[in-house]
Every structure is written in C-alpha cells, then in structure tokens.
C-alpha positions in Angstrom: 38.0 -25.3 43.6 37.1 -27.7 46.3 33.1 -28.1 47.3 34.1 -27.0 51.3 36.4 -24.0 49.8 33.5 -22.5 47.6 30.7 -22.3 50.3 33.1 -21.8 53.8 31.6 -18.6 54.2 28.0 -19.0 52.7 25.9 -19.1 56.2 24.4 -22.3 53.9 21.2 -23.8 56.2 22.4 -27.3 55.6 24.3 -29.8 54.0 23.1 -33.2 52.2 25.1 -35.8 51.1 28.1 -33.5 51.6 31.7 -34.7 49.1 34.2 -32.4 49.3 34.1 -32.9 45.4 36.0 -30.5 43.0 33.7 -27.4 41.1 34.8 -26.3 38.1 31.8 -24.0 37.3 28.9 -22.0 38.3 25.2 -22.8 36.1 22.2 -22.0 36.8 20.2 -23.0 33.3 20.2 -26.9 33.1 21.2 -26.7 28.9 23.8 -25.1 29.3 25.5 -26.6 32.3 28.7 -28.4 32.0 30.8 -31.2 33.7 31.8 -30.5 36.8 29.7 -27.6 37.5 27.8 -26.8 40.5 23.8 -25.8 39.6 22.2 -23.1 41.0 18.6 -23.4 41.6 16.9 -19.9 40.5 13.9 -19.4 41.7 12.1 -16.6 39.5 8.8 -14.8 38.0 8.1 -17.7 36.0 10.2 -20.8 36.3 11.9 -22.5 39.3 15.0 -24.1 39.0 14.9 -26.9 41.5 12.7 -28.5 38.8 15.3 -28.9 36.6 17.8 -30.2 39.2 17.9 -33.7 37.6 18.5 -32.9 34.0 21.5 -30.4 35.0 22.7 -33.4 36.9 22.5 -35.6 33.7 24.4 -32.8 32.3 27.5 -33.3 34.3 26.7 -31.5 37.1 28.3 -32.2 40.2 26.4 -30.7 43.2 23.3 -28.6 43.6 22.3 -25.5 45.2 19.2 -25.6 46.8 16.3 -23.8 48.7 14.8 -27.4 49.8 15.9 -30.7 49.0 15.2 -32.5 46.2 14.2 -35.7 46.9 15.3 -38.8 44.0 18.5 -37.2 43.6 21.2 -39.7 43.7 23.6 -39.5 46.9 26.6 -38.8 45.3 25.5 -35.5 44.1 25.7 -33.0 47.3 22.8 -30.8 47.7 23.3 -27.3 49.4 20.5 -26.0 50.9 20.5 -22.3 51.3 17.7 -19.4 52.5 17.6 -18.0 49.2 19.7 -19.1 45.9 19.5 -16.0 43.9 21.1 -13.9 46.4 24.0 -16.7 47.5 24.2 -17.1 43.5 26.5 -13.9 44.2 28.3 -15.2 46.7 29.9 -18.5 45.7 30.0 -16.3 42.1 32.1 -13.8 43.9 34.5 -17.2 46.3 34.8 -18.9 43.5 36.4 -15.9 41.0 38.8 -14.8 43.5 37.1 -11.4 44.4 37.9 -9.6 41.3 36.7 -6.4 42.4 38.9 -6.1 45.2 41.6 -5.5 43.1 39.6 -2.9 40.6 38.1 1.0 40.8 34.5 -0.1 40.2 32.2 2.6 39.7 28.8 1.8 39.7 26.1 3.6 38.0 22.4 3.8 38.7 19.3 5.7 38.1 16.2 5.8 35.6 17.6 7.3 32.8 20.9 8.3 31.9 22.9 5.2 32.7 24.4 4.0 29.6 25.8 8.1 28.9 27.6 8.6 32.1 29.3 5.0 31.7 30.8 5.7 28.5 31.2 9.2 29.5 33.6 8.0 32.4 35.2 5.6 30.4 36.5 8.7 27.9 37.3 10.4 31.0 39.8 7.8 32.2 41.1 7.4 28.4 41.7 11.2 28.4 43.6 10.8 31.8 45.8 8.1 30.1 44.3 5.4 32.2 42.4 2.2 30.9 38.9 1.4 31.3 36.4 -0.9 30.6 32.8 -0.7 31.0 29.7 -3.1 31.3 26.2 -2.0 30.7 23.2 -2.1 28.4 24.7 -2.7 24.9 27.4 -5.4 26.5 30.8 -4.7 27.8 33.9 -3.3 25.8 37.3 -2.7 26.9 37.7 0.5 25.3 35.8 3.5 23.9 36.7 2.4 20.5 36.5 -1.4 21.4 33.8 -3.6 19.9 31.0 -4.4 21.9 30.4 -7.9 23.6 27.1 -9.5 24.0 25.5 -9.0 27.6 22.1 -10.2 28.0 21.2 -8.2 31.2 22.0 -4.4 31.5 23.6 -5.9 34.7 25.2 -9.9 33.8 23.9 -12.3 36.5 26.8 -13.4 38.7 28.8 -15.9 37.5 29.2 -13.9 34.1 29.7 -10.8 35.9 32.7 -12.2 38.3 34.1 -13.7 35.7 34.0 -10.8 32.9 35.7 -8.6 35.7 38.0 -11.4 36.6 39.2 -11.4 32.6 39.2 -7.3 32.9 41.7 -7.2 35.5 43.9 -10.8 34.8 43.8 -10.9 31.5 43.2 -7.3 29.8 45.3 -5.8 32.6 42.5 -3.1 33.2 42.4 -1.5 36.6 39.1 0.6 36.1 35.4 -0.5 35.2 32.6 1.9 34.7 29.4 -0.3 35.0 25.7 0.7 34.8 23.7 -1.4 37.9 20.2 -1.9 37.5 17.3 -2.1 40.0 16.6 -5.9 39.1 20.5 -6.1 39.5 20.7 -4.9 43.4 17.5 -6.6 44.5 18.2 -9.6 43.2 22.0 -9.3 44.5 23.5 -9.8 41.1 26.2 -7.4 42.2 26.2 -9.0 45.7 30.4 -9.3 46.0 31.3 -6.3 44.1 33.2 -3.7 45.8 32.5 -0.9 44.4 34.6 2.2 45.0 32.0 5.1 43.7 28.2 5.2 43.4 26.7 7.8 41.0 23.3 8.8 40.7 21.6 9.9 37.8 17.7 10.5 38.3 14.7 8.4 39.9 11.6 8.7 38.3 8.7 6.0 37.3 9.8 2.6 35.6 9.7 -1.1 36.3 7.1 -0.4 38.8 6.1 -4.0 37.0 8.4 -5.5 39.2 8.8 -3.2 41.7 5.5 -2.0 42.5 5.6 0.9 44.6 8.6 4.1 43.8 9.1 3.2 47.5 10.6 -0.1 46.5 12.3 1.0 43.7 14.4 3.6 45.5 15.0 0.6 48.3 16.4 -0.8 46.0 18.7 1.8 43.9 19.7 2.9 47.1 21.3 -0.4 48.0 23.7 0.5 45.7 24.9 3.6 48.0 24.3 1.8 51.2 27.1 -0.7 50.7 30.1 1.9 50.1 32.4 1.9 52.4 34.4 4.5 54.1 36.3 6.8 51.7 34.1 5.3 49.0 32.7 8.3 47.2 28.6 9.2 46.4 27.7 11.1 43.4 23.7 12.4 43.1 22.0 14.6 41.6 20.6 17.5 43.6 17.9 18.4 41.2 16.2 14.8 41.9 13.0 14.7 43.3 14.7 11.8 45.7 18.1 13.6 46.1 17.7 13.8 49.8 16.8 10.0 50.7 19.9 8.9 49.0 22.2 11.2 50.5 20.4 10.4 53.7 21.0 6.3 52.7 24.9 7.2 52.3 26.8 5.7 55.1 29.2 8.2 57.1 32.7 8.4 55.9 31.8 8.4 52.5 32.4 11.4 50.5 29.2 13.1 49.0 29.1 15.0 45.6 26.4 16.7 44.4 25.5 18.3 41.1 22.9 20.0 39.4 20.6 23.0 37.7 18.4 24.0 39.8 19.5 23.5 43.4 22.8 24.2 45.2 25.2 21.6 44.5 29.0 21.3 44.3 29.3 20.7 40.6 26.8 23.4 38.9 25.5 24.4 35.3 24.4 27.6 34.2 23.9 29.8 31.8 22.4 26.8 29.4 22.2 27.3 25.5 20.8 24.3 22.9 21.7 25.2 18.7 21.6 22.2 16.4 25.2 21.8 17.0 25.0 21.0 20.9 24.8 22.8 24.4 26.9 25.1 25.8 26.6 26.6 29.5 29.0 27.5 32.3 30.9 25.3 34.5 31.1 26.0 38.1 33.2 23.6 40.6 35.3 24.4 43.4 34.9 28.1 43.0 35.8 28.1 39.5 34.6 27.9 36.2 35.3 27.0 33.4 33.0 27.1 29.2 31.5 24.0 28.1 31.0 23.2 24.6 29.1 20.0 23.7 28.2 17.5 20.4 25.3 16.4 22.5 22.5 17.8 23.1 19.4 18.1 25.6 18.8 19.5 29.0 19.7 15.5 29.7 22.8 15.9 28.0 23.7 18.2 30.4 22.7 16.7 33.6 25.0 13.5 32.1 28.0 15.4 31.4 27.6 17.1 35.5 27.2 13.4 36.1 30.3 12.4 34.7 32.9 15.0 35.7 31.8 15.0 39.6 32.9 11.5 39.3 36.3 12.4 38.1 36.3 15.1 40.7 35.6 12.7 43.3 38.3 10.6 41.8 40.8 13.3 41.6 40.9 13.5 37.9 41.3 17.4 37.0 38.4 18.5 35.7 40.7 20.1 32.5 40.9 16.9 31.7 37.2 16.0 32.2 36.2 18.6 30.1 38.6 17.7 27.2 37.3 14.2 27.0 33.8 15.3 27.0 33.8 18.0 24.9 35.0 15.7 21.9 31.9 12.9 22.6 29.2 13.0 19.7 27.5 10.9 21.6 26.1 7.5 22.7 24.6 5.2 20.2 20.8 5.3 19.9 20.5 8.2 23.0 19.1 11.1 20.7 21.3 9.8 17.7 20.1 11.9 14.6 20.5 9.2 11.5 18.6 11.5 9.1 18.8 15.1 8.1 15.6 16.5 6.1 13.6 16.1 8.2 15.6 15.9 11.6 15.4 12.4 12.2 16.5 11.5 16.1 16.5 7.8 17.3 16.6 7.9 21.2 15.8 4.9 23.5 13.2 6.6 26.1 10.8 4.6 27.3 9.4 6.0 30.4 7.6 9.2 31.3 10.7 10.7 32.2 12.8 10.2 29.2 10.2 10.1 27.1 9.8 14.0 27.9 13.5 14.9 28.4 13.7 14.1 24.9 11.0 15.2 23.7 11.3 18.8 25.1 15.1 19.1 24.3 14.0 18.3 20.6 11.6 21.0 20.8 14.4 23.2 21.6 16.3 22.4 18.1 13.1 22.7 16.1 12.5 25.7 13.9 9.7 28.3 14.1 8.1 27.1 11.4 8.7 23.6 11.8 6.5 20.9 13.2 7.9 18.2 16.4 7.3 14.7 15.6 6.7 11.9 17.9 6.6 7.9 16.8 6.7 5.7 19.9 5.0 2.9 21.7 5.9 0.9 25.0 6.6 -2.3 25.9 4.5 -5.3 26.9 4.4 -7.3 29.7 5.4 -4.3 31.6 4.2 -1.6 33.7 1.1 -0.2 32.1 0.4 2.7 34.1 3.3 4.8 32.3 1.5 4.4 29.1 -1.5 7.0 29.5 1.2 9.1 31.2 3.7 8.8 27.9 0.7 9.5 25.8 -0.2 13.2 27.4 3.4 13.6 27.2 3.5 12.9 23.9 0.1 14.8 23.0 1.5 18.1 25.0 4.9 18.1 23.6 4.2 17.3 19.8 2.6 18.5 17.1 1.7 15.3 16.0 2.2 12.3 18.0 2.5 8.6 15.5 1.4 5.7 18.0 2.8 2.1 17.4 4.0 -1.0 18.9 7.3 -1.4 20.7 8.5 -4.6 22.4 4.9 -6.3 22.4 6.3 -9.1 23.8 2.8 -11.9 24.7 0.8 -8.8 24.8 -2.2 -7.6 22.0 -0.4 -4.4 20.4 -3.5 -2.7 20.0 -4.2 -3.4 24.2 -1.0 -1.2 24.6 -1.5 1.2 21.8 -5.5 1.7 23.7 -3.8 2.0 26.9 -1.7 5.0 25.5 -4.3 6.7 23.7 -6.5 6.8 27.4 -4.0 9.6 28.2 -4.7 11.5 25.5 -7.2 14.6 25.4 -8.1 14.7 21.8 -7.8 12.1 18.9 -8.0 13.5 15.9 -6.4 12.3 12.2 -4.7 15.7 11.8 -2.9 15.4 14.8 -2.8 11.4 16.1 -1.8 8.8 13.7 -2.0 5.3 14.9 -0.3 2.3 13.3 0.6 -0.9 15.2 3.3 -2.4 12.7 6.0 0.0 13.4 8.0 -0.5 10.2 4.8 0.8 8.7 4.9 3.6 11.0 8.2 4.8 10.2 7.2 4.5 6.5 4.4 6.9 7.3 6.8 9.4 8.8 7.8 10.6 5.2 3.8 11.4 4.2 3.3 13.2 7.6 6.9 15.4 7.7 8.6 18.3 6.3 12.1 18.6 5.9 12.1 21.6 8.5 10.5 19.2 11.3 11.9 17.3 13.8 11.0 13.8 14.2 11.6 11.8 17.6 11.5 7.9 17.4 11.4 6.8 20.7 11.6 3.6 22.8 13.8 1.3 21.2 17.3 3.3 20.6 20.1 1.1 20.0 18.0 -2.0 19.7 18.1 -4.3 16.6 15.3 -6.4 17.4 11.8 -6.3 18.0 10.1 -9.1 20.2 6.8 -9.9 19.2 4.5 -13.1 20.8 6.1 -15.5 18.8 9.4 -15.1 17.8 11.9 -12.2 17.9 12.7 -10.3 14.6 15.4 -8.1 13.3 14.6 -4.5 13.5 16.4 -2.0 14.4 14.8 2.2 14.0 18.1 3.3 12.6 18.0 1.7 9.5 14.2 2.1 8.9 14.6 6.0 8.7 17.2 6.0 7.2 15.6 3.5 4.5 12.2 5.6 4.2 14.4 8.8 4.2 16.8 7.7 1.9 19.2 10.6 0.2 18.8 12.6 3.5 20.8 10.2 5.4 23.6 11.4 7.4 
C-alpha cells in the first residue's frame, strides 16, 4: 500500500520529508520490525517509542509515525507526525487491512468478570446454529470450539495483530462471525479503534485495574466506549443486576436495540427458581413470555449470570433460544473458570482475581460444600497492580472460608511478602488454625493436602488457566492445574 493511501484519512498534524513510498507493514517494537514497514512510535507507562525510531529504521523501516519529530533522521525516511500514535495505531491498522470488520458480525464483550465464558459461550451458540465462529480473547484466538488455541499476548491484540487476525478470519478461514472479549486497556487505548462491531454485551463492572484507571469513574468511561460506538440497529446486551446497569444503558446511542438480563431486577431475559448440586445449576428460563428449564455442567450463581449473558445475545441476533439452550446445556465449561481437576477433596482451579470474582467463586463453592465439610481458600494477587483490592480480597476470603491459605500470585518486581502483608491488613483475626501463610505457592498447594479432608472444598484462585508464574527476574512454568493434581495424586479427575 502506497504511503499517501495508508494515512488519506488520518487528520495527521504534519508531514516531513513526505515519499509516497510503498508500506508493507505495520511495527511498533524496533526488534521486530521488518523491511518495508512503517514504525509506530508508542508512547507508554514505561518506555517511549520515538527513542527507538533510529534502530527500527536500521531495521528496514521505511517511514515513521510520530508525535514530534525526530531530529537526525535521515530525509528519505518520511516522518508522520500525528496528536497521539497509540490511538492512530488503529487507524492506519484498520486502512491498511482493508476494514475487515466491515464485512464480519463482531460481537464485542466487556465487563469485569465473566468475559472469557460468554465468548466461548456464543461461539457454541453459533456452532449449534450451524454457523461458524471464531473468537479472540484471554487464552488467544481459535477458530472453533474444538480448535486449538493461538497465542495472543493481550486479552485484546494491539492493532495491527488484531486487523490482521480478523482479516485471515474472514479471507482466509471463510468465517463470518467473531465473538471477542474487549478490555478496558483495549478501548482507552483505541486498540479496537476501526472495529465495527455489530453487538455489545455487558457482563458486570466492579473494582479492577483501578492501577491504571484510577477512579471506577474512569473505568466505566471507558467500558462504556465500547457501547457508545454502536451504530443504529447495532444491538446492547447488559446486565440489569449491575450496580452500573443504568449508565450504560443511558451511554447507548438511540436506535440501538437494548437487552437486558438478570436475577434480581426486571429484565427481558430472567432467571429464577435457582438450584446449585455438584452436578450444576438448574433454574427457570423466562424470555419473551415464555419459559423454558435450564440444566447446566457449570456451576455458580456466575455461571448463571454467563449463560443469561450469552443467550440475550442470540436473542438479539435472532438465534432461537431452543437452540441457545441446546448449545449451552452441553458446555462443561471454560478452562481454568471454576475447573474442578481433583475429586477428594473438591479441588476447583478458577482465575478470580478481584473482589468480585474472588467472592462469586468463593460463595458458589460454598454452595457445593457438604455440611460437614470445610471451604478452602489458596490465593494471592498480583504485583505491580492495584493494591487496594488486596485487604478487600482478604476479608472476603476470611468471611467466606473456613480457612483461608495466603500466597504469592503474579509478583511480578514486587516483594511477595509486601502483597501477602497488604492482604492480611483486611483480615480480622490471624490465627494458625484458621490463616496459613506461605509465599512460594507450589509450596502452598503442597500444604493443601495436610490442611484438607476429602469432604472439603478447596478453591485455588487467581491464576486459572495460566501456565506461568512471573516472578522479579524471570518467568517460570507453573500452571495450578497440575500442582493439585500432583499433590492430590490418585484423586485426580
């Protein structure tokens, strides 16, 4: 694609040294940049890309995209000067990929918790309806529900890999329908910017990221941009039981269809009559003045709220809900979203790592657990993240649990036992009977086996699907799954 062709409509500030030169691809990290490319310069949190303008240039690059110019930069190498790269990162992304989500249903799915379920939720819902569809999110992008998964660093890809994974969906796979989770860093940094999307859903706001964010405030700002850019006849799916329900129906634009769906409030799409057993939930449908008996492999109040989430999206989409309910019905569930990998004691893996999840899970395991059983909880949270969630997790933990085993997560640069101190602050009473704490985690798991019964329930939380663990210096295989199942061996599932 020609230089003039790729930035015609990118309202660029100015123009140095301007070649109507020939792009071949978008980079915006100077190693990896290639001949012919044009390079982005990011500015982020903690590194600025401008400084590495030269080397992507020795690279092969052939022009730059800038917020200032860059002085000592030979004049053959145009230099576009822009207000803000990582928001027109999305745009030339989007020019120079041919739009491909003008020619795709792209659902787009956002909200605390939850996100990763209702994607691959819809995408068994389509399959069910004989339709193909692919879906991008947390644990990568697959073409199918029984497809392999491929790598995706970012529960949303930055641009250029996003256009041109949904450019290969719909040229090359032939796929017409793409479920994708879209994150808060995603919309406010306007790595979705050029997506079309035909349907928002909602799952749930509550307290996360507030690292980045600061304020809830600015975190709903900016989840709702997600429903602020539909267009008319686009749909809007939230949840009605949200404590910010109203301010993102309110952010809808008019002409766009509204769903709503819930427990507890009025909504179009309506559960009742809830039951949790060890094998699942069941409860009572009710949509358009009918309804109709749910039987479910998952479990949790959560569970629930996902599977509401998921069939008012094939309502909106005209899929009969029949055919919603088939699909759903036969899903055992998502991979490390309250995945039980042991059975003496109940062993449940479950990524929760906010307040939020943390007690969804937490309380619909208390549900399964037997009279005379004991609830377990192993957990930890994250470094270099928000730290006012951790107190909070830890009287969650505390008033939810019988015994509560605190360890490290995702450290990251952070001092483990500066988190782990963090968490115990929330907590009323530390006592040995009741509080174990253990920073190395695989040591924690370990302890699991002196601390259970095989009538308990133990919750490992925070990490989920993960397989790695990043510490200060380096990141390590590790993955929760196979650490219970190694201390628990013989009661594996």
């Amino acid at each position: 694609m020609k230089l003039d062709e790729l930035i015609e409509y990118l309202d660029y500030k100015d123009l140095i040294n301007f070649k109507n030169i020939d792009i071949t691809g978008i980079s915006y990290n100077s190693q990896t940049t290639k001949k012919g490319d044009i390079f982005v310069c990011l500015v982020g949190e903690h590194t600025d890309g401008h400084e590495f303008a030269k080397d992507a240039i020795e690279k092969g690059a052939a022009a730059i995209l800038v917020e200032h110019k860059i002085d000592g930069i030979n004049k053959k190498y145009p230099q576009v000067v822009v207000a803000s790269t990582r928001h027109k990162i999305a745009d030339i992304a989007d020019r120079f990929y041919s739009s491909p989500s003008k020619g795709i249903n792209l659902i787009g799915i956002t909200g605390t918790n939850g996100k990763t379920t209702v994607t691959h939720l819809i995408q068994k819902i389509f399959e069910e309806n004989h339709q193909k569809c692919a879906l991008i999110g947390t644990l990568g992008y697959k073409l199918s529900s029984n497809g392999e998964y491929r790598d995706a660093k970012h529960t949303t890809p930055q641009a250029p890999e996003l256009q041109a994974t949904l450019r290969m969906i719909k040229d090359v796979e032939k796929i017409d329908n793409v479920v994708m989770e879209v994150s808060s860093h995603a919309l406010d940094q306007n790595r979705v910017g050029g997506c079309r999307f035909n349907g928002a859903v909602l799952t749930n706001l509550t307290q996360d990221h507030l690292d980045y964010h600061i304020t809830m405030d600015k975190y709903f700002e900016a989840k709702a941009l997600l429903f602020k850019r539909l267009k008319e006849d686009n749909f809007a799916v939230i949840n009605a039981d949200d404590d910010y329900a109203q301010r993102f129906i309110d952010a809808v634009p008019e002409g766009v269809r509204k769903y709503t769906y819930g427990v507890k409030n009025s909504a179009d799409v309506v559960a009742k009559n809830i039951q949790f057993s060890l094998n699942g939930a069941e409860f009572t449908l009710v949509a358009s003045e009918k309804q109709y008996k749910v039987n479910l492999h998952m479990n949790g109040m959560f569970s629930v709220y996902n599977v509401l989430a998921a069939i008012t999206a094939a309502l909106a989409m005209g899929i009969d809900i029949q055919i919603a309910l088939k699909a759903l019905q036969n899903v055992k569930g998502v991979a490390g979203r309250f995945e039980v990998v042991v059975k003496k004691p109940l062993v449940i893996v479950d990524y929760a790592h906010t307040p939020d999840g943390l007690e969804n899970v937490l309380k619909s395991a208390r549900e399964i657990t037997p009279q005379d059983g004991k609830l377990i909880c192993l957990f930890g949270c994250g470094g270099d993240r928000d730290a006012t969630k951790r107190p909070k997790m830890g009287a969650i933990a505390e008033k939810l649990s019988d015994k509560i085993v605190i360890t490290s997560d995702n450290p990251r640069t952070e001092d483990p036992q500066t988190i782990i101190t963090d968490i115990i602050a929330g907590l009323k009473n530390v006592n040995t009977e009741s509080v174990v704490v253990e920073p190395d985690r695989g040591r924690a798991i370990e302890l699991l086996k002196t601390i259970s019964d095989n009538n308990d329930v133990v919750v490992i939380a925070g990490k989920g699907h993960e397989d790695y663990q990043i510490l200060k210096d380096r990141t390590i295989h590790f993955d929760d799954r196979e650490e219970a199942r190694k201390v628990f061996e013989g009661s594996v599932i």
